[in-house]
C-alpha positions as CSV (number, residue, x, y, z in Angstrom):
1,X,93.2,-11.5,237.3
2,X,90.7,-14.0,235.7
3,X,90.0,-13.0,231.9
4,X,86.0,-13.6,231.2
5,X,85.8,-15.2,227.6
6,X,82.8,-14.6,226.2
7,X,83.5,-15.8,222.1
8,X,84.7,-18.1,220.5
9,X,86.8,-15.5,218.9
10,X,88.0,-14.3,222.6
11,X,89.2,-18.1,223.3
12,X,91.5,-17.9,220.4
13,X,92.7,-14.4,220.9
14,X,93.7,-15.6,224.9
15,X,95.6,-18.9,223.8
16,X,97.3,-16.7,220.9
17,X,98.1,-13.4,223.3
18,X,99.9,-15.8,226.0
19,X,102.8,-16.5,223.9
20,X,104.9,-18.9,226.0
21,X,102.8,-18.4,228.9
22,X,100.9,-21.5,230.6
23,X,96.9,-20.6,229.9
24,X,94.7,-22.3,232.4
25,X,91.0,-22.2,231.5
26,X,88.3,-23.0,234.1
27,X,85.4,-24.4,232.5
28,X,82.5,-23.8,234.8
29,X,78.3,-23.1,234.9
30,X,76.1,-20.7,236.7
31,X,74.4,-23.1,238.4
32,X,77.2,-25.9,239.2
33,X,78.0,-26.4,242.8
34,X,81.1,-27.3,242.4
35,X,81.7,-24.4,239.9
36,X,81.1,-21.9,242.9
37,X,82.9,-23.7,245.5
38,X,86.2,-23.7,243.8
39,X,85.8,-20.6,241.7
40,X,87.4,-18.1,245.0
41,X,90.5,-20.1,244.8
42,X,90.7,-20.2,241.3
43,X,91.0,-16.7,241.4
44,X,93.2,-16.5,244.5
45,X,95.5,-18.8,242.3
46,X,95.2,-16.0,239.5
47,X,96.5,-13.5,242.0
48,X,99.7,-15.9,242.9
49,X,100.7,-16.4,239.5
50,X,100.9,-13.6,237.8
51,X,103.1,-15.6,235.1
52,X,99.7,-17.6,234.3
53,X,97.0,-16.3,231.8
54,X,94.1,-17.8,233.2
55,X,90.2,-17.7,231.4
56,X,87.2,-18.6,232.6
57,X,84.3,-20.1,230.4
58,X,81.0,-20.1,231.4
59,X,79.6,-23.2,229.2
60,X,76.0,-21.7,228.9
61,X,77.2,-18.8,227.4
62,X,80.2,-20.3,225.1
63,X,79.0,-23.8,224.3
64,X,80.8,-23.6,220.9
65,X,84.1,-23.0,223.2
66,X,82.9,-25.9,225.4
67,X,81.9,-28.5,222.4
68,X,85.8,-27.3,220.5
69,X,86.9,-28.0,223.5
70,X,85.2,-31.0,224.6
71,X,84.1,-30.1,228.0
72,X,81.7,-33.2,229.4
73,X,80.9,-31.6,233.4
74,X,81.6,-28.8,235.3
75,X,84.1,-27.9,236.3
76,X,86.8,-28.8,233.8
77,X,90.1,-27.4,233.8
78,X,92.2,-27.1,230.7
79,X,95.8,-26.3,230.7
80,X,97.7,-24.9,227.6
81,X,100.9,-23.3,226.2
82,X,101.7,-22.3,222.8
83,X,98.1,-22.5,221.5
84,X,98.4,-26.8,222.8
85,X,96.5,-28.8,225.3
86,X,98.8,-29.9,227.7
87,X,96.5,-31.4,230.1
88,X,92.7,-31.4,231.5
89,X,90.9,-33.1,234.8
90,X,88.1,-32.4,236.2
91,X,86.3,-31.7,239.7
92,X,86.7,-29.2,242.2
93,X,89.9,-30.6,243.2
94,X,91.9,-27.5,244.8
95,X,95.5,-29.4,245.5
96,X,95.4,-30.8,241.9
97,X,94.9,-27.7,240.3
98,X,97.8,-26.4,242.0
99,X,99.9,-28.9,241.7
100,X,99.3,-29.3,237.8
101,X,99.4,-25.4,237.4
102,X,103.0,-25.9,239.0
103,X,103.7,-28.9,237.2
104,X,103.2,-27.0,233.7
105,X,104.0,-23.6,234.7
């Protein structure tokens, strides 16, 4: 299951809540291409691994998340554990998001 973040406040709260728990966070827009072609297997993924917290962001709706956060294009894909960034790419690039979700997980 993807978690919707719609705060700042909600960001925080899903870092903090995963404990040891890789967070993946799929930054992402309404009207990005991209955004909608990768966004079924991001959620597939979601299903897969249900040891993996992962959030989605819509950057028009959080752009205080996005600017913290340093999001420059859609999408971006963050990766963290214990509240610290372990990684980011972006691009709707299916077999590296796998491959770093397995990498960190």
């Amino acid at each position: 299951m993807v978690k919707q973040i719609e705060s700042k406040e909600a960001f925080q709260e899903g870092l903090n809540s995963a404990g040891d728990k890789l967070v993946v966070v799929d930054f992402s827009a309404m009207w990005c291409g991209p955004c909608k072609m990768i966004k079924p297997f991001f959620h597939s993924l979601s299903e897969k691994y249900s040891n993996v917290l992962f959030l989605e962001v819509d950057v028009e709706d959080c752009q205080d998340v996005a600017a913290e956060c340093e999001v420059k294009c859609m999408p971006t894909f963050q990766f963290f554990k214990k509240g610290q960034k372990l990684g980011e790419f972006s691009g709707a690039n299916k077999e590296k998001l796998k491959a770093t979700i397995n990498e960190f997980a």
